[in-house]
Backbone as CSV, one residue per row, in Angstrom:
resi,resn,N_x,N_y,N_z,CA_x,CA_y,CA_z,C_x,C_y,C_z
1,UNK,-14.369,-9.136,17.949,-14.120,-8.797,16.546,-13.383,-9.954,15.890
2,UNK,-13.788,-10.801,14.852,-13.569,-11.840,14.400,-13.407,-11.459,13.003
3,UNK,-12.453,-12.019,12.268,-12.404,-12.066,11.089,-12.735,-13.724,10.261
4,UNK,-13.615,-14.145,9.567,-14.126,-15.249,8.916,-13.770,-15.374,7.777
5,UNK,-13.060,-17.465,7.967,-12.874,-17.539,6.758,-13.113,-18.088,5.714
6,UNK,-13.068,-18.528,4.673,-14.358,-18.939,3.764,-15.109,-19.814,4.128
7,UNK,-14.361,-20.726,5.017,-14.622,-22.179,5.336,-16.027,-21.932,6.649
8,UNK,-15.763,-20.570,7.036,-16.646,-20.231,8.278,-16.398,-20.268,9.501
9,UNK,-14.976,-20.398,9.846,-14.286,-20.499,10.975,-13.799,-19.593,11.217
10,UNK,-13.866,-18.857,12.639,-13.567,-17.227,12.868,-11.936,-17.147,13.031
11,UNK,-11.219,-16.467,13.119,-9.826,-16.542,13.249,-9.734,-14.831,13.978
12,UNK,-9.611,-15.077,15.671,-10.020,-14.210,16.052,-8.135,-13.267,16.128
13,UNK,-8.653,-11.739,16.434,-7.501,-11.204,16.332,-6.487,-11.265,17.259
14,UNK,-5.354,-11.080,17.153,-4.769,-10.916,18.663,-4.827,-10.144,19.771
15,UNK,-4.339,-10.622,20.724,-4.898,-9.707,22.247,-3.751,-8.364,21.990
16,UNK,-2.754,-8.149,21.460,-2.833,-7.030,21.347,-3.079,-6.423,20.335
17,UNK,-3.726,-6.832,19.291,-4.401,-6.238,17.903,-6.016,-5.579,18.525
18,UNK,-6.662,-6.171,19.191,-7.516,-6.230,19.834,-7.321,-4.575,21.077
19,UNK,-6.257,-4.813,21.762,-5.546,-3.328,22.533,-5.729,-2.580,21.865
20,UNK,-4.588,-2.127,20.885,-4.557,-1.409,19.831,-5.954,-0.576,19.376
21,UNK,-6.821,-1.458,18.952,-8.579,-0.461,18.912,-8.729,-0.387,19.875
22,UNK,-9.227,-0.694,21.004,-9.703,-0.542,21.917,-8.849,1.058,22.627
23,UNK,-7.204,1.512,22.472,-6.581,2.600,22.356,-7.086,3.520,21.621
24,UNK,-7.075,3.291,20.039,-7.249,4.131,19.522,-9.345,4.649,19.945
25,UNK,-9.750,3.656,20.214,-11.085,4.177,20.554,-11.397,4.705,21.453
26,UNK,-10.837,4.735,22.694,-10.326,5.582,23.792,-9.657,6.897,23.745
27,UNK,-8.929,6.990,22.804,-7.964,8.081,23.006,-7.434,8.796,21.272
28,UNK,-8.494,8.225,20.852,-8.181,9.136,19.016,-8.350,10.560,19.074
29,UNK,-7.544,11.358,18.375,-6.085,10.495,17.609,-5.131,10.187,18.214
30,UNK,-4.500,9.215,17.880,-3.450,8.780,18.850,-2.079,8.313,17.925
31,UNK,-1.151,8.845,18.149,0.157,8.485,17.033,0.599,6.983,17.477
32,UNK,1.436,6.428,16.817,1.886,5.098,16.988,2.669,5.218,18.488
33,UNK,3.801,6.177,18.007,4.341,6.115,19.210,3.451,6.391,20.681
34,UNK,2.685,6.792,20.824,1.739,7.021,21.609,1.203,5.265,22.171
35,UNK,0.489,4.860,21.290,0.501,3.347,21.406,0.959,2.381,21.796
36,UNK,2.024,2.517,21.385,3.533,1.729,21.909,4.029,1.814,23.085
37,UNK,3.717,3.470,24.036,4.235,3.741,24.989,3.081,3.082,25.942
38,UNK,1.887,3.164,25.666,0.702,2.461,26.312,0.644,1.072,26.440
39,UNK,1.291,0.247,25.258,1.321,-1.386,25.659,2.742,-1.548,26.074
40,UNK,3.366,-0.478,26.337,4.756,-0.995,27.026,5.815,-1.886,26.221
41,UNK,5.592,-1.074,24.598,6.383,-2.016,23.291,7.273,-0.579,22.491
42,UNK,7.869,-1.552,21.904,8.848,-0.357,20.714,7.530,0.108,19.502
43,UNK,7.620,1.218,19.299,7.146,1.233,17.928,7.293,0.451,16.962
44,UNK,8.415,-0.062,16.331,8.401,-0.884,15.439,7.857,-2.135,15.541
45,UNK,7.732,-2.836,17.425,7.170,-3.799,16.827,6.112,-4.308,16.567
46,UNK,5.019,-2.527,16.914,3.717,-3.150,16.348,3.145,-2.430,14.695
47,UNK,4.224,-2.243,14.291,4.081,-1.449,12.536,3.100,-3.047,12.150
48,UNK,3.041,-3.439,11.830,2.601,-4.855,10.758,1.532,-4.956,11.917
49,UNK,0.883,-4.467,13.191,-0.203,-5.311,13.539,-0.955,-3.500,13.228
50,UNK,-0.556,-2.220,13.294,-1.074,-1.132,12.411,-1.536,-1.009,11.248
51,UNK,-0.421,-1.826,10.620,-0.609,-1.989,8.902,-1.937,-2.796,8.786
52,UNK,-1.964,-3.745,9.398,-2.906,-5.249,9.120,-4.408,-4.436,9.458
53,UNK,-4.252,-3.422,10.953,-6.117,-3.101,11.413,-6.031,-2.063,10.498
54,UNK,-5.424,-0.889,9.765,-5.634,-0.079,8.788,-6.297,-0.800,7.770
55,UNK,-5.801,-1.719,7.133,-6.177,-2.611,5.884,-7.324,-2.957,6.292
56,UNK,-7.186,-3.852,6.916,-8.835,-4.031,7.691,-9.848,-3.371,7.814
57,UNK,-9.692,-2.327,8.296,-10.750,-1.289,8.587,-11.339,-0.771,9.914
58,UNK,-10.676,-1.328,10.516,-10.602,-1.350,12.118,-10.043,-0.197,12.216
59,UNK,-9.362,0.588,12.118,-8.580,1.848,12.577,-8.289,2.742,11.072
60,UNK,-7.736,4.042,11.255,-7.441,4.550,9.564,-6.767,5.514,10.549
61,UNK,-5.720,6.414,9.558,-4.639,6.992,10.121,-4.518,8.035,8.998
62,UNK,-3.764,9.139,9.396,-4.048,10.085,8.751,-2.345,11.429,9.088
63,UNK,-1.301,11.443,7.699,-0.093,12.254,8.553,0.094,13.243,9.349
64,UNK,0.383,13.251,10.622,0.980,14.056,11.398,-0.146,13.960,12.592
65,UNK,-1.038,13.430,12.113,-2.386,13.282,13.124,-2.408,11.876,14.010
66,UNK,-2.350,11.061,13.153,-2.675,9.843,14.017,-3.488,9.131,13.519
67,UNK,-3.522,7.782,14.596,-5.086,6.896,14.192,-5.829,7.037,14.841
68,UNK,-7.378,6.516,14.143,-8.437,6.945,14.344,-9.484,6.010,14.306
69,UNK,-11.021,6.079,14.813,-11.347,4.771,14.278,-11.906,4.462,12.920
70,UNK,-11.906,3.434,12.713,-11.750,2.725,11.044,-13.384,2.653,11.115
71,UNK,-13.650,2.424,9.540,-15.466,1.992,9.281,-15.651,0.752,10.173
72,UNK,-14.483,-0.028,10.129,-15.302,-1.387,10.876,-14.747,-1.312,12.740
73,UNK,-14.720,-0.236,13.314,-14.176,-0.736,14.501,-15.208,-0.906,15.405
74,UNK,-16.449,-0.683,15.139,-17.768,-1.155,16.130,-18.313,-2.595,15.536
75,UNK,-17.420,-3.321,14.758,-16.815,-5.075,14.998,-17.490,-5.140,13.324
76,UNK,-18.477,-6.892,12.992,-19.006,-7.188,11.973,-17.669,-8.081,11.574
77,UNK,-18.052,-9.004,10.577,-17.582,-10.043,10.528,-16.756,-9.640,8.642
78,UNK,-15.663,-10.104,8.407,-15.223,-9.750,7.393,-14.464,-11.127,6.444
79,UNK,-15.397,-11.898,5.941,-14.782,-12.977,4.892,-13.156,-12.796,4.139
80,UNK,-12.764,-12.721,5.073,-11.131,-12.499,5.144,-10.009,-13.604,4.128
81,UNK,-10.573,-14.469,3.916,-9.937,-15.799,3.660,-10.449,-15.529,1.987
82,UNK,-11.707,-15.526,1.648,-12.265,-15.575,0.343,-11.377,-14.032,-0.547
83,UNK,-11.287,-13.031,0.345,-10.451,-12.242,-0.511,-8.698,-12.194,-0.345
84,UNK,-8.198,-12.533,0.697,-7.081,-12.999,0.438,-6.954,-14.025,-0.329
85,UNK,-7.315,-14.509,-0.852,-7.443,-15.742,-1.725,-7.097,-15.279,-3.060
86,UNK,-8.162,-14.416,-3.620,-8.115,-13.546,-4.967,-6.744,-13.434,-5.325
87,UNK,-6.849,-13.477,-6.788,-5.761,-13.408,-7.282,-5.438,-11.792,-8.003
88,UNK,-4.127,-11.261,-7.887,-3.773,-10.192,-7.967,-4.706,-9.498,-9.286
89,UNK,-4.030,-10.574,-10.113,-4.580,-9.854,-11.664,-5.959,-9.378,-12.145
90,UNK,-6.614,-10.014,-10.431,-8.440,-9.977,-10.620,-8.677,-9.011,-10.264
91,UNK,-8.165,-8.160,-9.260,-8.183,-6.824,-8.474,-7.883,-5.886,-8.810
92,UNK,-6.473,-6.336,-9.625,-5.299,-4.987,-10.013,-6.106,-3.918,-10.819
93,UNK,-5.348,-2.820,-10.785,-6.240,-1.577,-11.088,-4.905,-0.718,-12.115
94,UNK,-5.079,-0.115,-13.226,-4.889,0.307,-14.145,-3.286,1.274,-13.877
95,UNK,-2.530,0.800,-14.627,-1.087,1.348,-14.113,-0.959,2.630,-14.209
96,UNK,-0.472,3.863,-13.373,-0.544,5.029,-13.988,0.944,4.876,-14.122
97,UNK,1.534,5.150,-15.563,2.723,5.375,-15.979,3.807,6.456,-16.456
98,UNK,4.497,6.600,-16.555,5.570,7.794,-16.786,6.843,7.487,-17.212
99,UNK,7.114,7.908,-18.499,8.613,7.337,-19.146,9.960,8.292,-17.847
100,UNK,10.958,7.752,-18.023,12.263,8.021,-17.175,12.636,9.270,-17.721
101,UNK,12.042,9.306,-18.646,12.575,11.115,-19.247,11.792,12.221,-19.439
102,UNK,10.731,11.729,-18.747,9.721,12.891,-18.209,10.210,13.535,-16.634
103,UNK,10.212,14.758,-16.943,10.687,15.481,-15.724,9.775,15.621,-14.360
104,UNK,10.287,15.740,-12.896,10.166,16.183,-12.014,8.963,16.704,-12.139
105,UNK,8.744,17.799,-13.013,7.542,18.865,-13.169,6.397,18.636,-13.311
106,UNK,6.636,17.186,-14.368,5.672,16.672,-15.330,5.098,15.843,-14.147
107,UNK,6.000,14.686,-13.345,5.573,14.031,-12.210,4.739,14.262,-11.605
108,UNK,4.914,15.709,-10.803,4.159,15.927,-9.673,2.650,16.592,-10.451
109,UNK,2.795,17.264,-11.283,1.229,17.715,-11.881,0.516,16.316,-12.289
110,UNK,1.368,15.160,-13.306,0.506,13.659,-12.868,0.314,13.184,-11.954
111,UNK,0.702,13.163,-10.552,0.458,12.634,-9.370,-0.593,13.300,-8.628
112,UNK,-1.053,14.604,-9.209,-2.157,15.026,-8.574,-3.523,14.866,-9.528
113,UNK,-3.204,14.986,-10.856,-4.261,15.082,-11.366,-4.972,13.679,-11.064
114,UNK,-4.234,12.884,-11.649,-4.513,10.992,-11.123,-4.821,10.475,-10.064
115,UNK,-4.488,11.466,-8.562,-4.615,11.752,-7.047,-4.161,10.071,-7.139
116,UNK,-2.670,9.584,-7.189,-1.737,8.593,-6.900,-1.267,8.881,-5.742
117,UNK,-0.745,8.037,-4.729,-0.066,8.266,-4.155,1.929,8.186,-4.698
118,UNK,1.920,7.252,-5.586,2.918,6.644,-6.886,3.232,6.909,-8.404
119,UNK,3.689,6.684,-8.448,4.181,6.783,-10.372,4.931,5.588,-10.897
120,UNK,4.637,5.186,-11.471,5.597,3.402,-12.177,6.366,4.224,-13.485
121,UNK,7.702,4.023,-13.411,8.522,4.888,-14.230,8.832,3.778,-15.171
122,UNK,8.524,3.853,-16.335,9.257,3.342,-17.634,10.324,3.505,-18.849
123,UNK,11.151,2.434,-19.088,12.050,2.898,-20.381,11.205,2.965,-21.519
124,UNK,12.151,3.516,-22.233,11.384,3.880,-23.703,11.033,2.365,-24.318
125,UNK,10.913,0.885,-24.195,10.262,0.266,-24.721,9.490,-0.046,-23.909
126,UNK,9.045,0.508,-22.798,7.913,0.604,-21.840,8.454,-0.557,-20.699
127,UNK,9.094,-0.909,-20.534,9.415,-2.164,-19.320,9.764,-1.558,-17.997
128,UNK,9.574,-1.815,-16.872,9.739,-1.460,-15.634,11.018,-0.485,-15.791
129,UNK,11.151,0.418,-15.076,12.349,1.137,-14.942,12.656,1.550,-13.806
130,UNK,11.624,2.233,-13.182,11.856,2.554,-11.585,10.209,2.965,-11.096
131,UNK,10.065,3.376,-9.413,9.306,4.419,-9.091,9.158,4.905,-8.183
132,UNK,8.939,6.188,-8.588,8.283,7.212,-7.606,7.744,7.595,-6.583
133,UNK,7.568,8.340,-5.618,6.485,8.326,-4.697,6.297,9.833,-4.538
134,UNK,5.173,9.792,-3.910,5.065,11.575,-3.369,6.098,11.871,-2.346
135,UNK,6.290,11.120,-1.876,7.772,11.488,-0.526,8.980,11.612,-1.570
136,UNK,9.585,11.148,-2.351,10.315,11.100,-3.402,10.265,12.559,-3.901
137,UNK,9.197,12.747,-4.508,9.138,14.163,-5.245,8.932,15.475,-4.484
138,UNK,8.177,15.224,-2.850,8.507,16.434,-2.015,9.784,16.648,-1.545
139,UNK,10.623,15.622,-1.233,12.110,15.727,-1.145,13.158,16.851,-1.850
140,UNK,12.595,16.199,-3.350,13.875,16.554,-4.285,12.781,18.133,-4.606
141,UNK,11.719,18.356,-4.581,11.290,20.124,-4.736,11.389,20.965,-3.877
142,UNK,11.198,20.273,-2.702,11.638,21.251,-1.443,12.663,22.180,-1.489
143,UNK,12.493,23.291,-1.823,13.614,24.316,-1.803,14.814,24.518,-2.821
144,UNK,14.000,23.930,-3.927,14.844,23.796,-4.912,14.558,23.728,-6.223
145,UNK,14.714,25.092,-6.761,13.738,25.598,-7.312,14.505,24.986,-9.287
146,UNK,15.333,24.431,-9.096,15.461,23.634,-10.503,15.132,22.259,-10.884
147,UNK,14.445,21.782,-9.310,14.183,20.396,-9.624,12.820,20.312,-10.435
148,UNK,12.039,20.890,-11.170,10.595,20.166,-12.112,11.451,20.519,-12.886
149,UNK,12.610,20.406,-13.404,12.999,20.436,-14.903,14.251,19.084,-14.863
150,UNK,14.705,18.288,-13.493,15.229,16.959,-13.604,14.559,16.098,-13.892
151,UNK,14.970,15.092,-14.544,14.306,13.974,-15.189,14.267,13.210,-13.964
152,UNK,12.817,12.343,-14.245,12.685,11.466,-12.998,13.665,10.487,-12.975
153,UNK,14.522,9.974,-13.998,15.680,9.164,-13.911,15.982,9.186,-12.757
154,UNK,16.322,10.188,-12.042,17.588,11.209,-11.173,17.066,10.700,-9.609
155,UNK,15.706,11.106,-9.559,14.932,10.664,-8.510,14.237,9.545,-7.907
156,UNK,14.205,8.685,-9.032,13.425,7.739,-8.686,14.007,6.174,-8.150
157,UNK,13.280,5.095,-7.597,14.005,3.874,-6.644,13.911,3.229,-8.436
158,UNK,15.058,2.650,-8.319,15.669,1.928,-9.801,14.956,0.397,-9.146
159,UNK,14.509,0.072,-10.537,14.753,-1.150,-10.671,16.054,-1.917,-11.241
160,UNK,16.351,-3.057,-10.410,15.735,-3.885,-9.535,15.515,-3.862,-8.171
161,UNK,15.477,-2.375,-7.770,15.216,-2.338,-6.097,13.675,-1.792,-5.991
162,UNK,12.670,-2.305,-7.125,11.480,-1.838,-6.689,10.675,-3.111,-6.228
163,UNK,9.622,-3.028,-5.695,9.223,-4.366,-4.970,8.078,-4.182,-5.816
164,UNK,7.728,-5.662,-6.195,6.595,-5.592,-7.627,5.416,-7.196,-7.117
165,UNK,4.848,-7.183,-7.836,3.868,-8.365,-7.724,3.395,-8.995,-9.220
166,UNK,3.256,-10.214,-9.071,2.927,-10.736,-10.116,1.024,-10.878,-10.404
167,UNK,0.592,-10.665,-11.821,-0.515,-11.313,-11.624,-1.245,-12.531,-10.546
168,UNK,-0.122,-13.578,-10.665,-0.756,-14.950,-10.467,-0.660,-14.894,-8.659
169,UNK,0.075,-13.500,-7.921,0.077,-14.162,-6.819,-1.392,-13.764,-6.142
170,UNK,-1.238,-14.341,-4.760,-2.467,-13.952,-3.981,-2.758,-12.278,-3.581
171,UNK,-3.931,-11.646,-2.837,-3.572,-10.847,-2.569,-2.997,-10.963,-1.045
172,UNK,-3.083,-11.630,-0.319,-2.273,-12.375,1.058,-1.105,-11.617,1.136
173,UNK,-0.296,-12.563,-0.608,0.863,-11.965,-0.804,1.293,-10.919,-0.923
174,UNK,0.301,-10.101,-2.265,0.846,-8.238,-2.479,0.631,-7.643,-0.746
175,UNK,-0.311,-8.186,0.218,-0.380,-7.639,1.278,0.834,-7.641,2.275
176,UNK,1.209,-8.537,2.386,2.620,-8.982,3.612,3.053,-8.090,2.744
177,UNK,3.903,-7.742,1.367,5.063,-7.011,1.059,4.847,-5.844,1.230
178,UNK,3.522,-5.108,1.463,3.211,-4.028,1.297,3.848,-4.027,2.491
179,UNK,3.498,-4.422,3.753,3.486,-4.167,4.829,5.121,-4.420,5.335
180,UNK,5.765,-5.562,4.644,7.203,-5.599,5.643,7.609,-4.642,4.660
181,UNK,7.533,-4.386,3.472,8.455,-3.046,2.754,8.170,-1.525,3.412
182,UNK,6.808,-1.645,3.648,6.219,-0.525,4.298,6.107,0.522,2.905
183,UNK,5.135,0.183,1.917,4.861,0.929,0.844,3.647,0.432,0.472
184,UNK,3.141,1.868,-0.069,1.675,2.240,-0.684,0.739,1.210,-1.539
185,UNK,2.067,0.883,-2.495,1.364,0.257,-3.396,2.550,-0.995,-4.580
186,UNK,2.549,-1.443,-5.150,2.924,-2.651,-5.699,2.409,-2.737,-7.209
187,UNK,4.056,-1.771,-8.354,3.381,-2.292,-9.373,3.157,-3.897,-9.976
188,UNK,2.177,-4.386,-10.924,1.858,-5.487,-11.029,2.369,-5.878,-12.295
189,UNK,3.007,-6.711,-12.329,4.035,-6.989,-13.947,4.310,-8.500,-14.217
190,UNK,5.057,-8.638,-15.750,5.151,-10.070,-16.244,6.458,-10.075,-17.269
191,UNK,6.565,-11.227,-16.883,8.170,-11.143,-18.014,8.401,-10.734,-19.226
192,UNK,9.010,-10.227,-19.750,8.924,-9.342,-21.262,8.410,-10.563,-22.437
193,UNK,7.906,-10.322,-22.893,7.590,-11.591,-24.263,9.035,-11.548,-24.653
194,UNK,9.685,-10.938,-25.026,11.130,-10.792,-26.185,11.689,-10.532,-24.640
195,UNK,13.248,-11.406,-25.183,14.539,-10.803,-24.289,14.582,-12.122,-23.281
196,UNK,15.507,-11.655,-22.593,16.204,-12.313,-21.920,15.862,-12.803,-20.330
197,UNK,14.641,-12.080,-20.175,13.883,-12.254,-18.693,14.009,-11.473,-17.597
198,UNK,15.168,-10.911,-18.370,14.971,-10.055,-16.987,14.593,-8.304,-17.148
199,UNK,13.509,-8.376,-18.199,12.945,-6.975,-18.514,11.506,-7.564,-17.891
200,UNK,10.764,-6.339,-17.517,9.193,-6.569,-16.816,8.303,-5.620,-17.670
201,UNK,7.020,-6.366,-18.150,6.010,-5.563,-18.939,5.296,-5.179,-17.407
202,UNK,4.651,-3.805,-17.229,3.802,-3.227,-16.277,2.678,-3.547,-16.623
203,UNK,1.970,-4.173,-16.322,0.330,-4.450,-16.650,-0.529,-3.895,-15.717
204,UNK,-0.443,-3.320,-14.593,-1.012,-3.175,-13.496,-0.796,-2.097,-12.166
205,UNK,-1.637,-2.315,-11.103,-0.989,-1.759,-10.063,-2.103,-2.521,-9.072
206,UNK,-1.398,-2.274,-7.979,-2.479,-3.021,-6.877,-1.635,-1.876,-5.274
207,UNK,-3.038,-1.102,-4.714,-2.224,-0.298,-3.679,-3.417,-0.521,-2.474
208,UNK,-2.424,-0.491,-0.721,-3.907,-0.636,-0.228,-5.116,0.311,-0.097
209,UNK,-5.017,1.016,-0.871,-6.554,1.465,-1.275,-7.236,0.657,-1.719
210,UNK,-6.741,-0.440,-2.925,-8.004,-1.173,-3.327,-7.652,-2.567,-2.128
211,UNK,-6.761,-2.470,-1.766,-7.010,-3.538,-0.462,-7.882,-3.539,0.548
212,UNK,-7.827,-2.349,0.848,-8.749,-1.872,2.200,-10.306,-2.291,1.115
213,UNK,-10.361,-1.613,0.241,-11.908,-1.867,-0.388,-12.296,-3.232,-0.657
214,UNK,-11.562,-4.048,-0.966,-11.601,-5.455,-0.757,-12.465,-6.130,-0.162
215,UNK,-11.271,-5.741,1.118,-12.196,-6.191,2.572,-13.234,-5.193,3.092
216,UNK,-13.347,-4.253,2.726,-14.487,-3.547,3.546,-15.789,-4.036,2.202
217,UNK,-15.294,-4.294,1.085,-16.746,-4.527,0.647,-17.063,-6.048,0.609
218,UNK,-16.174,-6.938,1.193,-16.291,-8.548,2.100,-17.208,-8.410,3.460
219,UNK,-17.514,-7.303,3.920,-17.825,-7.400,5.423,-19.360,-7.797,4.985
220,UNK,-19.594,-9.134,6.429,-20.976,-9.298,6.353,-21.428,-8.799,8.042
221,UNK,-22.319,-7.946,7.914,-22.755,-7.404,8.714,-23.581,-8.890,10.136
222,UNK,-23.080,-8.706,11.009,-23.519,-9.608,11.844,-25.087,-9.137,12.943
């Protein structure tokens, strides 16, 4: 199983990236920790070679179940280089947004209708503010029956502790952060026209859903 790169030079996977399917194709479903106990490693230290064959398409995973095998794990060659290459702003996919003073309530009925895994929370002149996640909002409803009437203010990761991407970078890049932050998705933003620089216009979103589609619609069948 080779991944190719524009240039046409295979850049084959590692011998234990390579384990890893060959586990899960043996023994699906199979949880991480399960995995880990089989190559004789910590869980954590194969999160980023999980993250990387999920994206790929080599394996897909699913909560409380495990991984499984991916569209591409009976091999085919995947121009890997030509779409890491792409630039964010070419990919990025349409921001779903939510002001900071829309409630809890309002959240979770947009997070399903939109079927997000996220929410990009904005101030009232629309600039980055914080966001959301579905783990976020099952948290704070769980058993608590006044939270769809708190404002997502209350709940949500503030910026400047949200991890964001720029148009101009690669997707290489939105990929590594996804993966060492260990999150869904990456809103996509640019410095405010007015002010002082350190406000962010949301233009975007980029999550590996459209990563994985990326590369699975790069694969050239061998």
């Amino acid at each position: 199983m080779d991944i190719v790169t524009g240039e046409g030079t295979a850049i084959e996977l590692t011998p234990r990236q390579l384990d890893i399917i060959e586990l899960v194709r043996k023994h699906a479903p199979i949880t991480g920790e399960q995995i880990a106990e089989l190559l004789g490693v910590t869980r954590p230290s194969i999160r980023s070679d999980l993250g990387l064959l999920v994206m790929l398409g080599y394996i897909d995973a699913k909560p409380k179940v495990g991984y499984f095998a991916g569209p591409r794990m009976e091999g085919g060659l995947i121009d890997a280089s030509r779409v890491a290459d792409m630039r964010v702003g070419d990919v990025m996919g349409a921001p779903v947004v939510m002001r900071e003073t829309a409630t809890v309530g309002d959240a979770v009925v947009t997070l399903f209708l939109e079927d997000v895994g996220s929410l990009i929370v904005v101030d009232a002149n629309g600039y980055l503010a914080g966001i959301v996640s579905r783990k976020d909002l099952l948290k704070v409803t769980f058993g608590n029956a006044q939270a769809p009437s708190a404002p997502l203010s209350m709940v949500m990761t503030r910026f400047p502790n949200v991890v964001t991407a720029s148009p101009d970078e690669t997707v290489r890049e939105a990929m590594g952060k996804m993966i060492v932050r260990e999150v869904d998705g990456l809103p996509v933003v640019r410095p405010a026209a007015e002010g002082d620089g350190s406000k962010l216009e949301v233009i975007g979103r980029i999550t590996k859903t459209t990563l994985l589609r990326l590369f699975y619609d790069a694969v050239k069948l061998g």
